[in-house]
N, C-alpha and C positions, 0 to 999 in steps of 0.2 A: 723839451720836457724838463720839469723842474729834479734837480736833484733830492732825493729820496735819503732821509736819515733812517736811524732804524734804534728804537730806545725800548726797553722792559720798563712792564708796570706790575706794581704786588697789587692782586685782589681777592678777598674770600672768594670762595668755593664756589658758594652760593649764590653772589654775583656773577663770578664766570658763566657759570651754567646758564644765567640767565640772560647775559650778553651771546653766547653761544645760539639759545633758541631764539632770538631776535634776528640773528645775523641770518639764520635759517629761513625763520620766517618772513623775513622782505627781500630773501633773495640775493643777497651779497654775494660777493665770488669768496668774500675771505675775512677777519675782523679787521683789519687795517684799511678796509673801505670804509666798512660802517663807522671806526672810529673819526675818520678824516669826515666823515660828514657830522658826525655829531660835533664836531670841536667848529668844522664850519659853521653849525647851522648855532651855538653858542655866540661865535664871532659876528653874523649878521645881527642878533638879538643885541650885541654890546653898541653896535652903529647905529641901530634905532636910538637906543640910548642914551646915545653921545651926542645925537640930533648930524646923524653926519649922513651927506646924500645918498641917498635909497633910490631902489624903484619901487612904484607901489600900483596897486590895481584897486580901481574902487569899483564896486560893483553895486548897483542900485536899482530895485525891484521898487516900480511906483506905478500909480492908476493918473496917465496921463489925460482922465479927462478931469483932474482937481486941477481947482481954478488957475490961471496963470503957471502952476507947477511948471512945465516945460521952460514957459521963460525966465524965471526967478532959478532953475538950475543950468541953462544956459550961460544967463547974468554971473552965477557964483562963478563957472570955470574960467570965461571972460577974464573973470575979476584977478583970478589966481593963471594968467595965461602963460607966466614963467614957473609950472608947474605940470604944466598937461602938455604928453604929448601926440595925443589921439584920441579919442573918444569912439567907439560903436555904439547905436542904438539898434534893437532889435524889440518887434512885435512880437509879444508871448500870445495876446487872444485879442479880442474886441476892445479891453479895455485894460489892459496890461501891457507896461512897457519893463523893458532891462536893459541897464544902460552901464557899459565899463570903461571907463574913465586909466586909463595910461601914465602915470606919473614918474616925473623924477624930479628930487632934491631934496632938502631937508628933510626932514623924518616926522620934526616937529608941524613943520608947514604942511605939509601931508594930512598929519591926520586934522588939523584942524580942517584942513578943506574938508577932509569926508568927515567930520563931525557937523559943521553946516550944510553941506550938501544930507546928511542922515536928519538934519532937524526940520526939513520942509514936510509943511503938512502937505497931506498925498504919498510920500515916499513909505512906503510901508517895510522894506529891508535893504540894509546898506553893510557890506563887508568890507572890511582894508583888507588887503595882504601884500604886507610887504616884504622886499628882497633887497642881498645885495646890489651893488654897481658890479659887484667881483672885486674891483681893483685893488682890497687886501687882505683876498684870499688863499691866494694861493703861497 
């Protein structure tokens, strides 16, 4: 386990309290959890940023029976194959597919994959979410 510093911070009143009923309301054991992930989830926002390797999840809601669609996003992950590193597709009804897409590396390249992967017609909704690697988190 990583060695543990231990430092004070001045803040109004009124901020406290309000950091207090946060830390309440999602259930923390104590504030120096919640702050260790707020300064985490900061530090993954800076790596996007920085265009420095992520992992990321594309998620893509589309009507697999528009024309060619399946193959022209096929073709796209192909195309970006040092990018992806799995894919699931899943049947939502008759004519609804959802498809998540696995990634890691740049941040940059990332989103452009899922910015053309979102600009195919047929795809009706597409979400990034990306995460660290970890590797300068801790």
């Amino acid at each position: 386990m990583t060695e543990l510093s231990r430092f004070s911070i001045s803040i109004e009143q009124g901020l406290l309290e309000r950091l207090e009923s946060l830390v309440r309301k999602h259930a923390y054991a104590n504030r120096s959890e919640f702050v260790r992930d707020l300064l985490r989830e900061r530090l993954v926002e800076e790596e996007w940023k920085g265009n420095a390797e992520v992992v990321g999840t594309i998620t893509l809601v589309y009507d697999h029976e528009t024309r060619e669609l399946s193959k022209k996003l096929t073709r796209l992950q192909h195309h970006h194959h040092d990018l992806v590193l799995a894919s699931t597709h899943v049947h939502l009804d008759a004519h609804m597919c959802a498809e998540m897409v696995l990634t890691k590396g740049p941040a940059g390249e990332i989103q452009e994959m899922a910015d053309m992967l979102r600009q195919q017609k047929g795809v009706l909704h597409a979400s990034l979410s990306l995460s660290s690697t970890g590797k300068d988190l801790e």
